[in-house]
N, C-alpha and C positions, 0 to 999 in steps of 0.2 A: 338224804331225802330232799335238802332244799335243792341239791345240783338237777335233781332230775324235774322240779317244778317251775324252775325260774325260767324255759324257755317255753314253757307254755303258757307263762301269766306274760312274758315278752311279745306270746302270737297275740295273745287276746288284745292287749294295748295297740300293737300296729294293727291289727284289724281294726278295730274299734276307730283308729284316727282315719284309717283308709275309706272306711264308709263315710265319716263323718267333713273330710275333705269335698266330696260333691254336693254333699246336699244343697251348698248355700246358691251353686251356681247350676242345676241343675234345669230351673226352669226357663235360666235364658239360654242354653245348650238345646232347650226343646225347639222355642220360639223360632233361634236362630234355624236350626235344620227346618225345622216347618213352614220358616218365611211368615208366620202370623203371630199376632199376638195372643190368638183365642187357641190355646194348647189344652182346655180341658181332657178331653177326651183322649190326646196324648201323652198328659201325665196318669191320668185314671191307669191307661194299656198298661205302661210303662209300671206303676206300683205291682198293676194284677198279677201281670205276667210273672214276676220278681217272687214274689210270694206264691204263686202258682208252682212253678218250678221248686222251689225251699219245700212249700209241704210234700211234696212228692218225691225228689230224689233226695234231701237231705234223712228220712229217715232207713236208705237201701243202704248208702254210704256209709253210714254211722253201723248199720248191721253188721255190712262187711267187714266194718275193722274191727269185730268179734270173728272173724274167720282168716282174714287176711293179713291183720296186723294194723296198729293206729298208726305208724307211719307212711306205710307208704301211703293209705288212703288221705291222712291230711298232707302230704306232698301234692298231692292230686288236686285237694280242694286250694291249696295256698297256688298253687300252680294257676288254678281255672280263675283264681281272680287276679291275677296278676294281666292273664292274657282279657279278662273282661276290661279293667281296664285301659290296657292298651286300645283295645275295638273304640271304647268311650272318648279317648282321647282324639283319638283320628278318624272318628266316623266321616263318613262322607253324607250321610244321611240317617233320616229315620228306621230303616230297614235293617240297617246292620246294627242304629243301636239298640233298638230291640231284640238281634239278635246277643248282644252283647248282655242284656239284662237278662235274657235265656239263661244264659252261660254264668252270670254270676248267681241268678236262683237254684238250679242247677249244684254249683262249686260251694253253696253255702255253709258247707257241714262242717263248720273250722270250730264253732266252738261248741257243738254237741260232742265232736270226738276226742275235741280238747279236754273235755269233762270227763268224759270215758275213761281217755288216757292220764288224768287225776286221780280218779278213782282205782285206777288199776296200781299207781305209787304211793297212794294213800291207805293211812291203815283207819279202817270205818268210823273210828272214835273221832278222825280230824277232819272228814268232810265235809264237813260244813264249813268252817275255816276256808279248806281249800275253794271250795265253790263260789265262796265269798267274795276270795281275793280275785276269781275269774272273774267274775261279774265287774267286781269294781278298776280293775285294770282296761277290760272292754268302757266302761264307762268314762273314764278317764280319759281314754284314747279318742272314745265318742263327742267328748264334751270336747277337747282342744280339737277334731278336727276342721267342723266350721267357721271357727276363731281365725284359723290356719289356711282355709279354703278361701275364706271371704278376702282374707289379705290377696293370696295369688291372684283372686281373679281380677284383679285390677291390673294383672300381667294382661293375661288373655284367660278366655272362656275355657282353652284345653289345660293351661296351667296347673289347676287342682288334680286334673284326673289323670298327668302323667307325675304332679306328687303322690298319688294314688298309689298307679301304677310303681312309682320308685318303691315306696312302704310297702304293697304285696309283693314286689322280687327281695326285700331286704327278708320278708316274712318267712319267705322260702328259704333263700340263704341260712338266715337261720335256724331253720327247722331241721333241714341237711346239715350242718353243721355240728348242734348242739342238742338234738333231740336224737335219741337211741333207742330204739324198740322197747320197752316195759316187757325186762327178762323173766322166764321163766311163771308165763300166765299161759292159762290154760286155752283153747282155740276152739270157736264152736266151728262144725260139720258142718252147717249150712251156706250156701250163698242163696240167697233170692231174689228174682224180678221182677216180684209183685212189689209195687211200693206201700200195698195196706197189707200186707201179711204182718207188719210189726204193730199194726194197728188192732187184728184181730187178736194176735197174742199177748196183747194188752189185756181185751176185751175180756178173753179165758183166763186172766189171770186174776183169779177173784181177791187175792190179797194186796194185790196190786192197783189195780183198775180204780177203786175211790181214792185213792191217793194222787193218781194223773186227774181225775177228775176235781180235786182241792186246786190241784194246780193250775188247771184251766182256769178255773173261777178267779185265782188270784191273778193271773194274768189278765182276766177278762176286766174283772176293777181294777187295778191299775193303771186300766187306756183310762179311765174317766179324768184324772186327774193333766194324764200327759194329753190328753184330746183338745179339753177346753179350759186348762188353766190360764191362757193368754185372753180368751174371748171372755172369758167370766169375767179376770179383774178388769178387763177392758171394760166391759157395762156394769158390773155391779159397782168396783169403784173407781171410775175414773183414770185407772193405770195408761202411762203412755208404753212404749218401744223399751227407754231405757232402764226401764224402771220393772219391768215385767223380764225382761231380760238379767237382771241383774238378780231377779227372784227365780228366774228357774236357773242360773248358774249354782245360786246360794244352794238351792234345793238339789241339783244335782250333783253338786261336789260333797255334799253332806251325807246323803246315800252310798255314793261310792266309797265315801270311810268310814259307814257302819256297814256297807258290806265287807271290807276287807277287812274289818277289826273287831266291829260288837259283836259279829254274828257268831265269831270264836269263840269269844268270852262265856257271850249266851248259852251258847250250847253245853259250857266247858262247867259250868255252874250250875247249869239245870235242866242238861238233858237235849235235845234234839226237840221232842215233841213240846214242853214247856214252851222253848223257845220259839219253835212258832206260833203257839197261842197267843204268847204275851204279843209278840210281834203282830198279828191280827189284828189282833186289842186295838192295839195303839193305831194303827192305820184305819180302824172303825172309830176311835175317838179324834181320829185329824180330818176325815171323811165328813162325821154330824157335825165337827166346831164350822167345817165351813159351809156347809149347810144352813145354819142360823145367823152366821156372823154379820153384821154391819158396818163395820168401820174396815179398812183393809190392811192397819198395822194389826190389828191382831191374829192375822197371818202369820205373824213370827214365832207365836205359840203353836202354831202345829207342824214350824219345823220338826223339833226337835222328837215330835212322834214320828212321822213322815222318817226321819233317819231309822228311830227306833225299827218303824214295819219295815224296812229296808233288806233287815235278815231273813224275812222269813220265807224268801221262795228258796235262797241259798241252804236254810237251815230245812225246807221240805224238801229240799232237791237230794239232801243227804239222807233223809229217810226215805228215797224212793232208790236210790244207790245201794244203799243198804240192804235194802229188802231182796234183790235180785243176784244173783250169780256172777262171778268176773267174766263167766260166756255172756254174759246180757247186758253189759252194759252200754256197749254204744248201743244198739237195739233201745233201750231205754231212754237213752239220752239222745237219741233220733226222734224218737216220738213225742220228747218232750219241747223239741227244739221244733220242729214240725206244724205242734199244736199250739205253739207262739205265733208264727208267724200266718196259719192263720187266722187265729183269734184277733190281727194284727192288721187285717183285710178288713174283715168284718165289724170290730168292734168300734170306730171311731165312727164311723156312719152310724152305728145304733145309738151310740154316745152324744153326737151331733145333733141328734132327729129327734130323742128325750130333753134334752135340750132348751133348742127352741120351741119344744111345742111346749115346755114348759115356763119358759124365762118371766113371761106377762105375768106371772101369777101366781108360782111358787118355783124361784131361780132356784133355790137349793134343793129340788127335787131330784136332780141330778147327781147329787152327790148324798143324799139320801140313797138312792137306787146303786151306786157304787157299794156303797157299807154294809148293803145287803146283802153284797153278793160274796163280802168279805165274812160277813156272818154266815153263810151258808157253806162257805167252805170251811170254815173255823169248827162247824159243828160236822165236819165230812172228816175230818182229821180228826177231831176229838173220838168220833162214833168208831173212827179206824181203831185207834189207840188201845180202845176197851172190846173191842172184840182181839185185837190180838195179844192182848194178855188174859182174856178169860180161857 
């Protein structure tokens, strides 16, 4: 069992470094193609477009490798990002790298089918586990790539993004390699063109459907915290560069090892559903602490919740895995992968815009209205639970 999961916690990590090698230098790559400094509006394109593409073709892709197989479909996705890429590195202009950001929104479906094809070598009891370490090996790879990016680009501007490019042809390599089709699973009949037909059969699937809907919500608090944790501590206390950096490193590395670790434990002790209760909880009690707080070391106490809530889209992600058929999984895990990244568009500008029009007067409003939204899905998973044991 571990031979068949270590090369997909190996894709998740080079993915995760391969995205997280551009970001640092991404908006002098804009400037420079566009010759100005005022790139609003071509970084705005450049996000939309990204995320436009991902909700759409990343949950058809994920379907098909319920029909066609989860290799050769993520051959296809480690493939389209390797040639994005490429385009990124040697653009000649704005045109083609937008056409380039097409192509990676598009090829995004690396870790929806990744999960898929976990779930299909996993036996139900250990998914969560398994989901855990996926998230937390992307995170890993996410957090050293800008570390890693910001150094090259003191090479030049192209430097990150054909270390990029190296990372998504190793991804491939690898995946050819050392990843083997998940024997002897069953094949759904379908292929489809619609890219919301997996959204409707979501929608039909009444034991399903509040469960993607917990997940959204948990997705959707979440941005609060990744949106304006740097502008908060910036005004509320004083935080400079180094210092705010050095807190969401702490905060990031501590997640990624309650994802790959407590979220097992949790489950393995108290069940799937428990475990994301508790795990709520706690991401509602890190949410009000800083809602109230005044001083900014006392930030250090809601680490160690913040890791706690850590497990629980991993440990919902297993009971929404579970709930479905080995024909439906990437189907599932397309939709769910989907309804990330647009919640992912939207939701920092809503987060933003609450915000400021709060900060004069009640700064922790905004993270009140997070914990809400984590109570609301707390009590969607709870209300799921008890109907489906009555």
């Amino acid at each position: 069992m571990v031979d068949r999961r270590w090369p997909i916690l190996g894709i998740a990590l080079f993915d995760g470094a391969g995205i997280g090698f551009a970001l640092p230098v991404l908006p002098s790559l804009l400037k420079h193609l566009s010759g100005t400094q005022d790139i609003a509006w071509q970084y705005a394109a450049f996000i939309a477009v990204y995320a436009l593409m991902q909700f759409l073709i990343t949950p058809l892709l994920a379907t098909w490798s319920d029909a066609i197989g989860r290799r050769p479909v993520l051959l296809i996705s480690l493939g389209g990002s390797a040639i994005d890429y490429a385009f990124m590195a040697f653009s000649p202009n704005l045109v083609v790298l937008l056409i380039a950001r097409c192509i990676a929104g598009g090829m995004s479906a690396n870790l929806a089918v990744a999960s898929a094809y976990l779930a299909d070598v996993t036996e139900p009891a250990d998914r969560g586990r398994a989901f855990g370490q996926l998230r937390a090996c992307f995170s890993a790879g996410f957090l050293a790539g800008p570390v890693v990016g910001g150094g090259l680009s003191g090479l030049s501007l192209h430097a990150p993004f054909i270390a990029a490019m190296a990372f998504a042809a190793a991804n491939l390599c690898l995946a050819v390699k050392a990843l083997p089709e998940p024997s002897a699973r069953s094949r759904s009949d379908a292929l489809t063109l619609n890219p919301f037909e997996p959204f409707r059969w979501v929608i039909k699937f009444k034991k399903l459907y509040p469960l993607i809907v917990a997940e959204a919500l948990l997705g959707a608090a979440s941005l609060v915290g990744g949106t304006i944790w740097v502008i908060y501590m910036e005004d509320r206390f004083g935080w400079q560069g180094l210092l705010v950096g050095v807190s969401l490193a702490a905060f990031g590395f501590c997640s990624a090892l309650s994802q790959g670790f407590a979220t097992g434990m949790l489950i393995e002790k108290f069940g799937a559903h428990i475990a994301v209760s508790v795990a709520i909880l706690a991401d509602i009690a890190a949410y009000l602490m800083l809602s109230v707080i005044q001083s900014g070391w006392l930030t250090v106490f809601a680490l160690p919740l913040f890791c706690l809530g850590a497990a629980a889209r991993p440990a919902l992600q297993s009971i929404i895995s579970n709930s479905v058929t080995e024909t439906e999984q990437g189907k599932v895990q397309g939709v769910l992968s989907s309804l990330e990244s647009l919640t992912s568009v939207g939701g920092p500008f809503v987060v933003t815009y609450v915000y400021y029009s709060t900060r004069a007067t009640l700064p922790g409003t905004v993270w009140a209205a997070g914990a809400f939204l984590y109570l609301v899905s707390l009590v969607v998973v709870r209300r799921f639970r008890s109907e489906a044991s009555a």
